[in-house]
N, C-alpha and C positions, 0 to 999 in steps of 0.2 A: 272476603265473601261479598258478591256485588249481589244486593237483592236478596231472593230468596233461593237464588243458585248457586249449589256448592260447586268450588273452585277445586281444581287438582291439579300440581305439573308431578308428568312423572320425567325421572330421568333413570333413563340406563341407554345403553352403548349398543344393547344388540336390538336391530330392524325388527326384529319378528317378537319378540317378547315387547318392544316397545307397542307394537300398534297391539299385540295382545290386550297389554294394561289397559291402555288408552280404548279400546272397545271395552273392554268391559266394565271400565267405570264411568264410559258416557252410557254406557244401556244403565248404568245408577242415576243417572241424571246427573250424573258429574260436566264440569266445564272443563274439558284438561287442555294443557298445556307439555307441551314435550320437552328434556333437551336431549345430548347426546356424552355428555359430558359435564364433571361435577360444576366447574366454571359457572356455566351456561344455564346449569339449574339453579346456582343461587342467584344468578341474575333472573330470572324467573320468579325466582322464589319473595327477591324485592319487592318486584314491579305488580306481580298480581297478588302477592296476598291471601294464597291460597289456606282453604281450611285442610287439604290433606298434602303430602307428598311421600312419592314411593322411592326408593332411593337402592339404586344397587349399589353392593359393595364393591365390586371390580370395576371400576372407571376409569379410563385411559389417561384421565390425568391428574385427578386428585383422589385418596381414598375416600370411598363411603363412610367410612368414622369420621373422618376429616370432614365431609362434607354436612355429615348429620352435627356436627360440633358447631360448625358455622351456622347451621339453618337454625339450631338452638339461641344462638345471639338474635336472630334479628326473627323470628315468628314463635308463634305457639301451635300452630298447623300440628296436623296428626302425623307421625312419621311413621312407614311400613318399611324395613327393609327387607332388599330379597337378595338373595345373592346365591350362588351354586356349590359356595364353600358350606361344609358343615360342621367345619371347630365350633367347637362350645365355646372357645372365647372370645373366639366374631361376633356370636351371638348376644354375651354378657357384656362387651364392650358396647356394643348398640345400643343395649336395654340402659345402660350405667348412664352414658353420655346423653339422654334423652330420647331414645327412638320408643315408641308406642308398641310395637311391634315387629317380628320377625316371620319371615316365609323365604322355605329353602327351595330351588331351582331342582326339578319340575316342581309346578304348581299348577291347578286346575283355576279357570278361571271363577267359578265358583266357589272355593275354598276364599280366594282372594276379596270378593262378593259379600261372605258369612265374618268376614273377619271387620272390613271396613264398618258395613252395618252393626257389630257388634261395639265396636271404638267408637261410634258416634251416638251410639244410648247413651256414650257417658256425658258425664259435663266437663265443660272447656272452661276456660281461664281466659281473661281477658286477653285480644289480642296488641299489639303494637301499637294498634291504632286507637287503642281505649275502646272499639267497641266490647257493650257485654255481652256473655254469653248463657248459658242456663249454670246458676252457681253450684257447690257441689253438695254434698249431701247435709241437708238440715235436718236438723235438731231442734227440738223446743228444748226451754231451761228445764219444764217440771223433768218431761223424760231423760235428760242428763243426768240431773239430782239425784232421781230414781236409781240409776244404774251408778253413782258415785263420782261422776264429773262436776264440774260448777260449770256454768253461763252466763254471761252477763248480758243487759240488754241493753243497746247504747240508741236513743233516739237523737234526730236531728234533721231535723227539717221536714217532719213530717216520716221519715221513714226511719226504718227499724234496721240496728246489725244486731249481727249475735255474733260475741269473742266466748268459745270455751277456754275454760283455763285447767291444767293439769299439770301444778308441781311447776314446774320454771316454762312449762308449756304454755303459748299462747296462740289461738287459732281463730283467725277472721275466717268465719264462712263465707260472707258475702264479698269482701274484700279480696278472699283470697288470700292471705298474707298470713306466714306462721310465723312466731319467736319463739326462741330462749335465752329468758334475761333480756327480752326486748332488741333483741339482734335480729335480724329478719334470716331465715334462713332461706336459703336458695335453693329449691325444692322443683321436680319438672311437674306436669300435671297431674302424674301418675301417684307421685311422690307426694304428693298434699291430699289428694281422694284418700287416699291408701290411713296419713294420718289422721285425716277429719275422723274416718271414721273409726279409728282407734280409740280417741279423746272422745269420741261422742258415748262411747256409754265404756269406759278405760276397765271395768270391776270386769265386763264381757268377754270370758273367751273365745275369741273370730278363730274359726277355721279357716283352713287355707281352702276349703273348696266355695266356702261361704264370700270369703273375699277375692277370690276369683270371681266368684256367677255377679258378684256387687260391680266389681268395678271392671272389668273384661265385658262384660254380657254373658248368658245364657250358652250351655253349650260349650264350656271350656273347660279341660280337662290339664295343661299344664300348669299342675301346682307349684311346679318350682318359677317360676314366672314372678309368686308372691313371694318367694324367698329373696329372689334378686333383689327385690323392690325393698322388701325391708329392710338389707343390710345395707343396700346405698342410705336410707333412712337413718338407719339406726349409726350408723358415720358422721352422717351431717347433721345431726341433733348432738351428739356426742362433740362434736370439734366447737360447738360453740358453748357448752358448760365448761363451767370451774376443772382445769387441770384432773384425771384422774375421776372425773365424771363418768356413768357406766350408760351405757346405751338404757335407755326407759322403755322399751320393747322389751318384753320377758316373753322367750319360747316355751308355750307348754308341749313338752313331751309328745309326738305320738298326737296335737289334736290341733293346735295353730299358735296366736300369740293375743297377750292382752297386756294393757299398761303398768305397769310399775303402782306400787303405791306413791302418790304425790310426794311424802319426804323422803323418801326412795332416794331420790336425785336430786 
């Protein structure tokens, strides 16, 4: 991001859907950048730096998973894929491998409008380049305790973190950075909003409508969105406890999910 101008490259392969994108997210005050091919958009995707990119699945020379897998190594950029296919597992493949979002071919350009604005109330994680961005959701210790999590407060150098702890759970807010057993787990940004605010009050039953409108924005009605996310979660928390570890995400029935008791796991 240069300034106080948000950056975007889109890329997809057809003329008219391209210049679509590209209008409609400079009327957002977006800076876009085009390519025509997945190539060409991670070169793009290098050089500027962008805080969004749109990303079609069908690309004439590399796939859109493929290309969203790579733009995962080297940014933190918001990812929209759109694509004209409507397998469910294009779809889950996207959301798994880090993509922010999904829109299927036709799309209005104001759907596309309601969706970006919605991804960008949330909070970002630092990008490549170390700048910050706005961290994700805080918690003071009292209200943690309150709801049955711990906090800890670590000063230095004049400012304040806060690590919640839950059970082999450990969660930098400001840092960003989760463990188990002090292993970092590798979480996209979805993936650690999603956990913050599990561990911030863990006794809480979160709904899935409840952690959709939290971390999607207002106005979001697919709840399985939060299913995907938790089971990539509840994977990658599980692969780094002791052998035969059980995922710490417990489904209630019929209303959403809440934490484990800490000796649970």
């Amino acid at each position: 991001m240069r300034g106080s101008t948000r950056t975007a490259v889109v890329v997809e392969d057809d003329d008219d859907i391209r210049e679509l994108i590209t209008h409609s997210l400079t009327m957002q005050g977006f800076e876009v950048s085009t390519a025509s091919s997945g190539q060409a958009g991670l070169e793009l995707v290098v050089a500027t730096d962008p805080d969004l990119v749109t990303l079609d699945l069908g690309l004439p020379d590399l796939d859109g998973i493929e290309v969203c897998r790579r733009v995962r190594d080297v940014s933190q950029a918001y990812v929209v894929m759109i694509s004209a296919r409507t397998d469910e597992i294009d779809r889950l493949m996207g959301l798994e491998i880090g993509a922010d979002d999904y829109l299927t071919k036709p799309f209005s350009p104001r759907e596309l409008q309601a969706r970006v604005n919605a991804m960008f109330r949330r909070p970002r994680t630092s990008g490549p380049t170390g700048t910050d961005e706005a961290p994700g959701p805080a918690v003071n210790g009292s209200a943690s305790a309150a709801t049955g999590g711990s906090a800890e407060i670590a000063t230095s150098r004049g400012t304040t973190t806060e690590l919640l702890r839950h059970g082999r759970i450990a969660v930098d807010t400001e840092g960003r950075v989760a463990t188990v057993d002090e292993q970092e787990v590798d979480l996209t940004r979805t993936e650690f909003d999603l956990l913050s605010t599990l561990v911030s009050a863990p006794r809480r039953v979160w709904s899935r409508a409840v952690l959709l409108d939290s971390l999607w924005g207002p106005g979001w009605s697919e709840e399985h969105l939060v299913e995907v996310h938790v089971g990539n979660l509840r994977r990658k928390l599980s692969r780094l406890g002791p052998d035969g570890m059980r995922a710490p995400i417990r489904t209630v029935r019929g209303v959403g999910y809440r934490m484990e008791e800490p000796d649970a796991f």
